[in-house]
C-alpha positions as a Markdown table, in Angstrom:
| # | Residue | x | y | z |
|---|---|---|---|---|
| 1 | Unk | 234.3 | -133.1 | 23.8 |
| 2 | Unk | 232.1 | -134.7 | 21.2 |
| 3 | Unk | 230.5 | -138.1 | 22.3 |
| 4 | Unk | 232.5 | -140.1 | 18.9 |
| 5 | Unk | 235.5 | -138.1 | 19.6 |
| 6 | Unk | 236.1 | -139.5 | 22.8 |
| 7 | Unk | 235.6 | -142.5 | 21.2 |
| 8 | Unk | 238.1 | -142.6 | 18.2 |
| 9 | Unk | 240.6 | -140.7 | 20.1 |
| 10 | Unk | 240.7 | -143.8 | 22.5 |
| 11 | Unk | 240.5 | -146.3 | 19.9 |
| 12 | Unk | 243.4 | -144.8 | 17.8 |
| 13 | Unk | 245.4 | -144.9 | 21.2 |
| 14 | Unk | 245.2 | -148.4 | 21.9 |
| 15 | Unk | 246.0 | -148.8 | 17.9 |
| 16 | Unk | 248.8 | -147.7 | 18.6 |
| 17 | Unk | 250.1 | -149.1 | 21.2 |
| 18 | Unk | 248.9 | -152.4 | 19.9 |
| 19 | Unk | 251.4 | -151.5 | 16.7 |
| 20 | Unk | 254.0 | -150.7 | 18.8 |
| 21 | Unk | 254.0 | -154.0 | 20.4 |
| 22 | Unk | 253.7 | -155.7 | 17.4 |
| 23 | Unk | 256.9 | -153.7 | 15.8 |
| 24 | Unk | 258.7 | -154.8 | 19.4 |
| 25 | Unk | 257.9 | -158.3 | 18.4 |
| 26 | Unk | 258.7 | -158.1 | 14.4 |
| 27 | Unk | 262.2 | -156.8 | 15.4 |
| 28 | Unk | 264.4 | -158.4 | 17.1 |
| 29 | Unk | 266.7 | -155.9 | 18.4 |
| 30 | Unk | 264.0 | -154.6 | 20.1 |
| 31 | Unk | 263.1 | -158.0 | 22.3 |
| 32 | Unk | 265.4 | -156.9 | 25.5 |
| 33 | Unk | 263.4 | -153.3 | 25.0 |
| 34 | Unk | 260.0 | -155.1 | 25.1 |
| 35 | Unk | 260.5 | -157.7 | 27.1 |
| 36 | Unk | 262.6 | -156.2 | 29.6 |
| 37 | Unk | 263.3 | -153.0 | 30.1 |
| 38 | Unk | 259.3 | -151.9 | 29.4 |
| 39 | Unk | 258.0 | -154.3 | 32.0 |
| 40 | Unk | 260.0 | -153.2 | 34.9 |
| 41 | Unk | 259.2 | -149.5 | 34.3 |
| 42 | Unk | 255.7 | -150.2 | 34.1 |
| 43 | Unk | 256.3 | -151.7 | 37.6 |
| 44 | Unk | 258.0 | -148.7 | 38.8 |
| 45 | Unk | 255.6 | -146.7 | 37.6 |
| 46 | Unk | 252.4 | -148.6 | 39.0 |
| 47 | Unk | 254.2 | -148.7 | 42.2 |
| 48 | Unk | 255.1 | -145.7 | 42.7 |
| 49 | Unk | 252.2 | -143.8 | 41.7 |
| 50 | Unk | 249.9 | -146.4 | 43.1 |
| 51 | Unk | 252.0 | -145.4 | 46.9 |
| 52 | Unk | 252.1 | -141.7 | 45.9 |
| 53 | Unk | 247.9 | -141.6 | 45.4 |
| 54 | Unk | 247.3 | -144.3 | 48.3 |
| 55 | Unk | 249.4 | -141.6 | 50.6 |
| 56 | Unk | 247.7 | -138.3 | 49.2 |
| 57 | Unk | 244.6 | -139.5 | 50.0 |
| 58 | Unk | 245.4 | -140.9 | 53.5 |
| 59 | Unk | 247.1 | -136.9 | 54.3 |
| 60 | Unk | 243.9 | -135.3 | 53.1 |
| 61 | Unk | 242.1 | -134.1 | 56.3 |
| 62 | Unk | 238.8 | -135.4 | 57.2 |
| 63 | Unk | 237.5 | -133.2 | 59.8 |
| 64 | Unk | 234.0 | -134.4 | 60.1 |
| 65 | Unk | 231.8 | -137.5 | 60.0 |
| 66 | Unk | 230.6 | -138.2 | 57.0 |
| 67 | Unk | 229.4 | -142.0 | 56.5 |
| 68 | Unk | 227.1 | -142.9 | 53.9 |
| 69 | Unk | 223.9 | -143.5 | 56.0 |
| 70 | Unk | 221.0 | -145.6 | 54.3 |
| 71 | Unk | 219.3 | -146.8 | 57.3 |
| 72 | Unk | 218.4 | -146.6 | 60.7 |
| 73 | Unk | 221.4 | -144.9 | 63.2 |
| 74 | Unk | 221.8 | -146.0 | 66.6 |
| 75 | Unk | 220.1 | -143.9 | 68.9 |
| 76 | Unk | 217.9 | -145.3 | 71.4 |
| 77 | Unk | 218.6 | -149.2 | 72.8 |
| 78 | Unk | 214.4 | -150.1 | 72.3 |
| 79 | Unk | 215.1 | -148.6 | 68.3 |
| 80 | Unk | 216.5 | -151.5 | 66.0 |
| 81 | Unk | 219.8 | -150.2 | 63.9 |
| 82 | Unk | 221.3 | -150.6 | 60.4 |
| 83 | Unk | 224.5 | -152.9 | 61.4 |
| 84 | Unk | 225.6 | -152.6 | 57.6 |
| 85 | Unk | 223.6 | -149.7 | 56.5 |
| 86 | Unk | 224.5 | -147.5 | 59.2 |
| 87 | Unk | 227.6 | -149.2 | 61.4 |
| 88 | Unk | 228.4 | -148.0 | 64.4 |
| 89 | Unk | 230.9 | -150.5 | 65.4 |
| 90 | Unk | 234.3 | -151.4 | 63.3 |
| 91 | Unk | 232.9 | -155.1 | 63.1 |
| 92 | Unk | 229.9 | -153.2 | 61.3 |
| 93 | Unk | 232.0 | -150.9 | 58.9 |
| 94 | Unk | 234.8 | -154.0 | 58.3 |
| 95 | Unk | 231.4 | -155.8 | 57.1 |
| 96 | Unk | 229.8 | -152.6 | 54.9 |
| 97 | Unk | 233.8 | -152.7 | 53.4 |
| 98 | Unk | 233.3 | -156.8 | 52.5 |
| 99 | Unk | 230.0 | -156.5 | 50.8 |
| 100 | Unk | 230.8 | -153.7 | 49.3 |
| 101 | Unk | 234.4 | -154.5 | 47.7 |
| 102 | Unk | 233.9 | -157.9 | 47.2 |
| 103 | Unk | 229.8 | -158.3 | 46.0 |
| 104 | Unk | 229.5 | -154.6 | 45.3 |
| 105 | Unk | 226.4 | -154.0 | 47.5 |
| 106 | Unk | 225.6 | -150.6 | 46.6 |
| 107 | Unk | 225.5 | -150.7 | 42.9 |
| 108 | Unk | 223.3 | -153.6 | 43.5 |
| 109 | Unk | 220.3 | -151.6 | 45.7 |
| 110 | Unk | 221.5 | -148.7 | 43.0 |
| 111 | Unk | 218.2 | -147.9 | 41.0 |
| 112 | Unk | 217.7 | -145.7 | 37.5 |
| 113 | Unk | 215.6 | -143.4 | 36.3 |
| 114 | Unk | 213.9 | -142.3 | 32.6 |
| 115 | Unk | 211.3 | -139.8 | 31.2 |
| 116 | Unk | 208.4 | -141.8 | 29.4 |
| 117 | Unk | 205.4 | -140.7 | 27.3 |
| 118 | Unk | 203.5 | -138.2 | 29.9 |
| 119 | Unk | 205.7 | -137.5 | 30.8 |
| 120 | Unk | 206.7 | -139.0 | 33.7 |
| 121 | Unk | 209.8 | -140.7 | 35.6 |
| 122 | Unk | 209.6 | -144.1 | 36.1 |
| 123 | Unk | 212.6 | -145.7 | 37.7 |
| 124 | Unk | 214.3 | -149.5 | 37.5 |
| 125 | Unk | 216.5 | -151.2 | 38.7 |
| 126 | Unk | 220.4 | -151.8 | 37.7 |
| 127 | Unk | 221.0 | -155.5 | 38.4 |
| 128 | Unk | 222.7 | -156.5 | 35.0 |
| 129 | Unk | 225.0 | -153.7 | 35.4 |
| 130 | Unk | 225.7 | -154.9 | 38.7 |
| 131 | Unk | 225.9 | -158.6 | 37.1 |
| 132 | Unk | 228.5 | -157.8 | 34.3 |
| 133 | Unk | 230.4 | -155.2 | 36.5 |
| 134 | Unk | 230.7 | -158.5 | 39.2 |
| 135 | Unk | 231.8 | -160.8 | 36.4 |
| 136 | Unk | 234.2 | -158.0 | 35.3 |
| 137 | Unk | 236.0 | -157.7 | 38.2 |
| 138 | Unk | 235.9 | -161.3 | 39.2 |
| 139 | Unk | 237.2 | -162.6 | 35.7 |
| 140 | Unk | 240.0 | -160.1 | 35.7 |
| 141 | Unk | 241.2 | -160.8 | 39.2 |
| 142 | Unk | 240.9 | -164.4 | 38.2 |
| 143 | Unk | 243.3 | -164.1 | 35.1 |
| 144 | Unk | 245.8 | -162.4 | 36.9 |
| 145 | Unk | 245.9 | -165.1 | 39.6 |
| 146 | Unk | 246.1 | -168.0 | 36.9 |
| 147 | Unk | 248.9 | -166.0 | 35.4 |
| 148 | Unk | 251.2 | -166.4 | 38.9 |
| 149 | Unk | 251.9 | -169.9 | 37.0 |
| 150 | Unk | 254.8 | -167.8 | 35.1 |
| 151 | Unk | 256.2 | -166.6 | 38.1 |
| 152 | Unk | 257.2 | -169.5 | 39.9 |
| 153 | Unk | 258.7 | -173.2 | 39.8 |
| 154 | Unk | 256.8 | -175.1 | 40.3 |
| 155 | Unk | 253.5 | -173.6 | 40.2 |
| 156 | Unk | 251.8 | -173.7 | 43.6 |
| 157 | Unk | 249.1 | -175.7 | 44.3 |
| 158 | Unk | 246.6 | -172.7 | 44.8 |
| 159 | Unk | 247.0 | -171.6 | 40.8 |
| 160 | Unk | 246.3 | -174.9 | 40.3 |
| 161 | Unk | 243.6 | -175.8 | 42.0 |
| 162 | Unk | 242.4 | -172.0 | 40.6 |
| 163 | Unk | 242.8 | -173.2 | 36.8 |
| 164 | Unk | 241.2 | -176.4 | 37.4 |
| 165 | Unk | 238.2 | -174.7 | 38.5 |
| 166 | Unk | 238.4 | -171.8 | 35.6 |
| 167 | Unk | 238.5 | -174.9 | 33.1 |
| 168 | Unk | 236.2 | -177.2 | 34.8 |
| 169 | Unk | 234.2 | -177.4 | 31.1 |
| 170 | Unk | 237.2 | -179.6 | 29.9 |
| 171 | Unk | 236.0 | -178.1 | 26.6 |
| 172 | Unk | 238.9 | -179.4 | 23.8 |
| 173 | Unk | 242.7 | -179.4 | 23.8 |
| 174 | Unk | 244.2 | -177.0 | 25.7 |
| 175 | Unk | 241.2 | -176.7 | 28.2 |
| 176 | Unk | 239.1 | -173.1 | 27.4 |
| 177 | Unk | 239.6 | -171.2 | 30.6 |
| 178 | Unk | 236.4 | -169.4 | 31.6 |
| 179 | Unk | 237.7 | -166.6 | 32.8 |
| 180 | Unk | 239.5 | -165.2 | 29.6 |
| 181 | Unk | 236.0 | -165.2 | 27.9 |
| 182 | Unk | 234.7 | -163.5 | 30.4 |
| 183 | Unk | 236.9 | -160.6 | 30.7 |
| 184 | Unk | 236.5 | -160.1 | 27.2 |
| 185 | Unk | 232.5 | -160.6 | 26.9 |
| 186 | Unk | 232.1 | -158.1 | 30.5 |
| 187 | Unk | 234.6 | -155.6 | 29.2 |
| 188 | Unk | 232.8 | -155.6 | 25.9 |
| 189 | Unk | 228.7 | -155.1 | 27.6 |
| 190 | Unk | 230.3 | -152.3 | 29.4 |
| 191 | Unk | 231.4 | -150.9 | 26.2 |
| 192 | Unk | 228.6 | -151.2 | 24.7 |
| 193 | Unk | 226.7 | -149.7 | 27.6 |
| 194 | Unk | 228.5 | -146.9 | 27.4 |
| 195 | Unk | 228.3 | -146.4 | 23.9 |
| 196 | Unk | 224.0 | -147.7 | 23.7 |
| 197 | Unk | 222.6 | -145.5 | 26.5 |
| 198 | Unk | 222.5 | -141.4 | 25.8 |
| 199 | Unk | 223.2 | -140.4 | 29.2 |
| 200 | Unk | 226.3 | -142.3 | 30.0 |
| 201 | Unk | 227.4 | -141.5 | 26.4 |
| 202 | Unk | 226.8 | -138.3 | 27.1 |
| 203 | Unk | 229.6 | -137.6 | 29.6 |
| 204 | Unk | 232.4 | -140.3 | 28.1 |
| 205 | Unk | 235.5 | -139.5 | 27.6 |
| 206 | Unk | 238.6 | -140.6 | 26.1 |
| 207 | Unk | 239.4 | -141.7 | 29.9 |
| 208 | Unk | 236.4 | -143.8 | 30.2 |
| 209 | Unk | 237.0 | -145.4 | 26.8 |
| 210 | Unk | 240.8 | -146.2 | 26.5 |
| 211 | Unk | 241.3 | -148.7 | 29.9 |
| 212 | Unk | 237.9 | -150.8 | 28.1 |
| 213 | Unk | 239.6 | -150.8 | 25.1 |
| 214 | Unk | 243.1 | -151.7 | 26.8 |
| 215 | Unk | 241.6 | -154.5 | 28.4 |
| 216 | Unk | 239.4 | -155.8 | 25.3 |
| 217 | Unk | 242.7 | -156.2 | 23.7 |
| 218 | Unk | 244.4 | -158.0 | 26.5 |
| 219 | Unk | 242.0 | -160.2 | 26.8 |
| 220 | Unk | 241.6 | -160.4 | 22.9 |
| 221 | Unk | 245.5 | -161.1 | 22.2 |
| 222 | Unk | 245.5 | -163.7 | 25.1 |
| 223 | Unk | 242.4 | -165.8 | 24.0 |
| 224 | Unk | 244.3 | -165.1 | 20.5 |
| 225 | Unk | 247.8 | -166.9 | 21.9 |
| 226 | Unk | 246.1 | -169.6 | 23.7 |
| 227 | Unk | 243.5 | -170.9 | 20.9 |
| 228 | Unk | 244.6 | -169.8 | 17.4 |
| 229 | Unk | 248.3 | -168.5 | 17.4 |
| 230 | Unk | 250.4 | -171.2 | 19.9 |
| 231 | Unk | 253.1 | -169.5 | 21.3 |
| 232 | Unk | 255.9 | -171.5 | 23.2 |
| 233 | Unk | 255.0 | -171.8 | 26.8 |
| 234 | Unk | 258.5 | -172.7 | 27.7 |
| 235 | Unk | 260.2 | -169.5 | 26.5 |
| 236 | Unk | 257.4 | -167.5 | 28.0 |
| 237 | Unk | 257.6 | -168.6 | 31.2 |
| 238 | Unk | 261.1 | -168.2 | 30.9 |
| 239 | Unk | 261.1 | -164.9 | 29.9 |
| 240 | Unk | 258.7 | -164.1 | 32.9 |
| 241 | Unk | 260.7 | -166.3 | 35.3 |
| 242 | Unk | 264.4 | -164.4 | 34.4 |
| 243 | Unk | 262.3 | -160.9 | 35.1 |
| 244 | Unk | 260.7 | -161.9 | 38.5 |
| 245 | Unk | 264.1 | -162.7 | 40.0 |
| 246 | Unk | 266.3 | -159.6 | 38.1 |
| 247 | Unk | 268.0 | -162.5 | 36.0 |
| 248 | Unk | 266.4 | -161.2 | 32.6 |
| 249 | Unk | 266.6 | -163.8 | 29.4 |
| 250 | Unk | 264.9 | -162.9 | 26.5 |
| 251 | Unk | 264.6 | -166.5 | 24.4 |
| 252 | Unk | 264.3 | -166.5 | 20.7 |
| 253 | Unk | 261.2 | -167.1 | 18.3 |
| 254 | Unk | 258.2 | -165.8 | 21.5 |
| 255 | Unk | 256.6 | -164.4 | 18.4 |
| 256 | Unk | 255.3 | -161.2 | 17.8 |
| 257 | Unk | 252.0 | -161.3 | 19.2 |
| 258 | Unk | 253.3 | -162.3 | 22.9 |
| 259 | Unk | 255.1 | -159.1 | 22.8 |
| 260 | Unk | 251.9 | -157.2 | 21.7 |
| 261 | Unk | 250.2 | -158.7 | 24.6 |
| 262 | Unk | 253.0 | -158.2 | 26.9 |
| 263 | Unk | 253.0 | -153.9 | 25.8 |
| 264 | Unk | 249.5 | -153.7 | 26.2 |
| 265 | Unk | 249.3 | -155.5 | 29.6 |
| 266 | Unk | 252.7 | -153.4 | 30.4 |
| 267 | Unk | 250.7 | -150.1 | 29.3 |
| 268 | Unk | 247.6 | -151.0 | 31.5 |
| 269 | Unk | 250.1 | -151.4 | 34.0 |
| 270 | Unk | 251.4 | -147.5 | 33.9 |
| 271 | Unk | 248.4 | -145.9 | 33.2 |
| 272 | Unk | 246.8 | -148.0 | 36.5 |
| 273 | Unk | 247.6 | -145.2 | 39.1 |
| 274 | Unk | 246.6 | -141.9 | 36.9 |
| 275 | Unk | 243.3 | -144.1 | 35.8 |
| 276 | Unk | 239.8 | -144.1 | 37.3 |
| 277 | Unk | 241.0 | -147.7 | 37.4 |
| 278 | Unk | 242.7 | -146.3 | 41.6 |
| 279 | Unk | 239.4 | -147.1 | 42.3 |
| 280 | Unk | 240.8 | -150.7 | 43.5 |
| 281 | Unk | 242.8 | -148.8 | 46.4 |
| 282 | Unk | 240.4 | -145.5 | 46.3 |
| 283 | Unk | 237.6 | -147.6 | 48.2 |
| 284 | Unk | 239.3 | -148.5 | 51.2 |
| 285 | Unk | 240.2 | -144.6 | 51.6 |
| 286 | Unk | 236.7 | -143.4 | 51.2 |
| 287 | Unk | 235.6 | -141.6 | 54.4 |
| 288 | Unk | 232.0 | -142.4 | 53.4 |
| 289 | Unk | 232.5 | -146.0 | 53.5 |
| 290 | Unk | 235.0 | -146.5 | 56.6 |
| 291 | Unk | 233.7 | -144.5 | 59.0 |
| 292 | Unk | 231.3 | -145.3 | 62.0 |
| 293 | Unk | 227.7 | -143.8 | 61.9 |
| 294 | Unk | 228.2 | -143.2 | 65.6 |
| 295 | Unk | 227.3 | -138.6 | 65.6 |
| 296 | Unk | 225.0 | -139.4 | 68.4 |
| 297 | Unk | 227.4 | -141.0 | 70.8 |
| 298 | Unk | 230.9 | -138.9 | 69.8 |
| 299 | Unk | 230.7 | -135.5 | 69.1 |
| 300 | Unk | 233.2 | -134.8 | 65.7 |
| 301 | Unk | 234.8 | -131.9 | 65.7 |
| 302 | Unk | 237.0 | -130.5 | 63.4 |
| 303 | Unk | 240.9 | -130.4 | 64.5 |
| 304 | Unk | 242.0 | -128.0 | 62.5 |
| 305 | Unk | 240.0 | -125.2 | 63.3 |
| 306 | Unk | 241.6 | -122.4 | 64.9 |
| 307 | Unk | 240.7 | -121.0 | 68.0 |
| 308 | Unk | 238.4 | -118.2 | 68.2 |
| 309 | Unk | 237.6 | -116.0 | 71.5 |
| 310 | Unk | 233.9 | -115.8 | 71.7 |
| 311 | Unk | 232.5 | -112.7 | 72.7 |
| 312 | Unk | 229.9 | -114.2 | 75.4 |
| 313 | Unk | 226.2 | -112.3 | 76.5 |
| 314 | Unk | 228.1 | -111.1 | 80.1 |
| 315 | Unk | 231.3 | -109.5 | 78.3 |
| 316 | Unk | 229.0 | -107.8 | 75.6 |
| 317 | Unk | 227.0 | -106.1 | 78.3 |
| 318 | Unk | 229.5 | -105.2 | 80.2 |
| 319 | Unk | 230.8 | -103.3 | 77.7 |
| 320 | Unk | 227.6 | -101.6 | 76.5 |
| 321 | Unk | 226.1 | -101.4 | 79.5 |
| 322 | Unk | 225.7 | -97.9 | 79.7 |
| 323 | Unk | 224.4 | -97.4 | 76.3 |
| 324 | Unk | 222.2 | -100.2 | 76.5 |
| 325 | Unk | 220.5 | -98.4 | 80.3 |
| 326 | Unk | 220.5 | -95.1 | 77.9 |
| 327 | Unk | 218.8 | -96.9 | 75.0 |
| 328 | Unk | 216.2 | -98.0 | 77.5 |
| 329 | Unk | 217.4 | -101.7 | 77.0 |
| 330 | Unk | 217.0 | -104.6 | 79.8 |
| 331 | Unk | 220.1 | -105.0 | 81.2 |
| 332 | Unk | 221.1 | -108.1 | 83.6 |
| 333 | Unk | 222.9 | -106.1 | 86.0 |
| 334 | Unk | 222.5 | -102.4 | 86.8 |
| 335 | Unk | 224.6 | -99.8 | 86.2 |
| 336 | Unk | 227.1 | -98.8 | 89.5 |
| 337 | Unk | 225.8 | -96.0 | 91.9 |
| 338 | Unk | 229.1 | -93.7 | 90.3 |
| 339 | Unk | 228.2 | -94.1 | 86.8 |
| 340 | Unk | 224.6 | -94.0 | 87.3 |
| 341 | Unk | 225.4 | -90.4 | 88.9 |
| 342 | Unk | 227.1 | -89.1 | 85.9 |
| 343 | Unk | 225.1 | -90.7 | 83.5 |
C-alpha cells in the first residue's frame, strides 16, 4: 500500500471517530449510548481479547531454547558470564525482563545504519528514539494513573502524591500537568519519525499510523478540556464513579467534547488487543527474553517429537551382512560357518 495511503486512510479513521464522539455529545439522547453503554463494551472487549491473546501465546509450544544471547554464556567457572546479557539463573532473566520493560535496554544498545557518498555504511546510534519512546510510555502510564482520581472517593493518597509530582511546575491556575504534554509531544516525534525517515515510511501502514493518531487526539482533547474548554469536574467524576460500581448516571451539560474524549479513549480501548499496541503483555511471553541461557548445562529437547526407531550400525549389518561379505565390504562380524558354506 502506498506510503500517503496508509496515512490518510488512518487519519480519516480517527476523523471519524472523533465526529462520532462529538455527535454523541451534541445529542442528548445519545449520552447513556456514549457514556455508558460504549465504555463497558470497550471493557469487554479489551478484556477479553487481551485474555484470549495472553492464552494463545502461553499454548504455543516452545520446544527449544531460544534466548536472545548478546554476551558471554556460562560455560567454564575461570570464564566471566553475561548475568543480563546472557542469564543463566531466573534472578538473571527476572533482571533482563526489568531493564528491559521498564528502561527499555535493548532499543537503547540498538544501533542504525545508512549508505553515504562512497558509498559506504556508516552506522549510529538510536538514543533519541530510545529517549522519546521512554517518555512515551512513561507519560502515558502516568496519565492513566492520575486518571484513578475519577474512580474513587476519596482519591488515594498515591494519585495524589502522583499529580503533585506531574505538576510540580505549579505553572498557572489549574496546575499544567507534565505528563499530558508529554504524551502528546512523544506521540507526535514518533509520528513524525515515521513519516521523516524513508525506510520506516517505507513499510507504514494504516496499523502503524491510526493508534499514534488515536492517542494524539486523546491527549489533544484532554489538554483541550483541562486548559481552554472547562468541563465540570463534578459531573465527570460522577459519571465515571456511577460506571465503576454498575450504578451508571449520566449528569447533564458534560459537554460535547468530554464525550469526544471519552469515544476516542473508549476506541483505543477495543482496538488495544487486535493492536501492535499487545506489545504491553507480548513482552513478558517472548521466549527470547524469559528464558535461561543455560544449553550447556541442560540439554533442550523438543517434547513433541515423535518417536522414531533408529536403525543402528549392528542391526544394519546384520541385515546386509551377506551382501556386504559378497561386495567385499568390512564387516564387524563374520558371516556363520552355514551361510559361509552356501554363500
Amino acid at each position: 500500500m502506498n506510503v500517503w495511503i496508509s496515512l490518510i486512510v488512518a487519519a480519516i479513521a480517527v476523523t471519524v471517530l472523533a465526529a462520532i464522539g462529538a455527535i454523541g455529545g451534541y445529542v442528548p439522547q445519545l449520552h447513556f449510548l456514549f457514556g455508558v453503554a460504549v465504555p463497558y463494551a470497550a471493557i469487554v472487549i479489551f478484556l477479553a481479547g487481551f485474555i484470549y491473546r495472553v492464552v494463545k501465546w502461553g499454548r504455543a509450544p516452545v520446544p527449544f531454547a531460544i534466548p536472545t544471547t548478546c554476551g558471554q554464556q556460562r560455560s567454564l567457572s575461570w570464564i566471566k558470564d553475561s548475568k543480563l546479557e546472557c542469564p543463566s539463573t531466573t534472578a538473571g532473566v527476572a533482571g533482563r525482563m526489568f531493564f528491559e520493560v521498564f528502561c527499555f535496554r535493548s532499543l537503547l544498545r540498538n544501533s542504525t545504519s545508512r549508505v553515504e557518498d562512497g558509498p559506504k555504511i556508516t552506522y549510529g546510534s538510536t538514543q533519541w528514539l530510545w529517549f522519546f519512546a521512554l517518555v512515551f510510555h512513561w507519560s502515558f502510564l502516568v496519565v492513566v494513573l492520575r486518571h484513578l482520581r475519577f474512580f474513587t472517593e476519596p482519591v488515594i493518597g498515591p494519585v495524589k502524591l502522583l499529580e503533585t509530582l506531574d505538576g510540580f511546575l505549579q505553572v498557572g491556575l489549574p496546575v499544567v500537568m507534565i505528563s499530558g504534554f508529554a504524551l502528546l509531544g512523544a506521540a507526535t516525534y514518533l509520528f513524525l519519525r515515521r513519516l521523516i525517515l524513508p525506510n520506516v515510511r517505507y513499510i507504514s501502514l494504516p496499523n502503524d499510523y491510526f493508534p499514534l493518531f488515536l492517542i494524539m487526539g486523546i491527549a489533544a482533547s484532554g489538554i483541550l478540556m483541562r486548559y481552554i474548554f472547562k468541563v465540570p469536574i463534578v459531573d465527570v467524576k460522577t459519571l465515571i464513579m456511577g460506571i465503576a460500581t454498575f450504578q451508571p448516571v449520566v449528569p447533564a451539560g458534560i459537554g460535547f467534547l468530554f464525550y469526544l474524549h471519552l469515544f476516542l479513549v473508549c476506541s483505543l480501548i477495543a482496538y488495544f488487543p487486535f493492536s501492535k499496541l499487545m506489545h504491553m503483555g507480548g513482552v513478558w511471553m517472548s521466549p527470547t527474553r524469559n528464558m535461561t541461557c543455560n544449553t550447556r548445562e541442560v540439554r533442550h529437547i523438543n517434547p513433541w517429537n515423535p518417536k522414531v526407531h533408529t536403525h543402528t550400525y549392528e542391526e544394519y549389518e546384520d541385515e546386509f551382512r551377506e551382501k556386504m561379505v559378497e561386495a567385499g565390504l568390512p564387516v564387524d562380524k563374520p558371516l556363520p560357518e552355514d551361510a559361509s558354506d552356501e554363500a
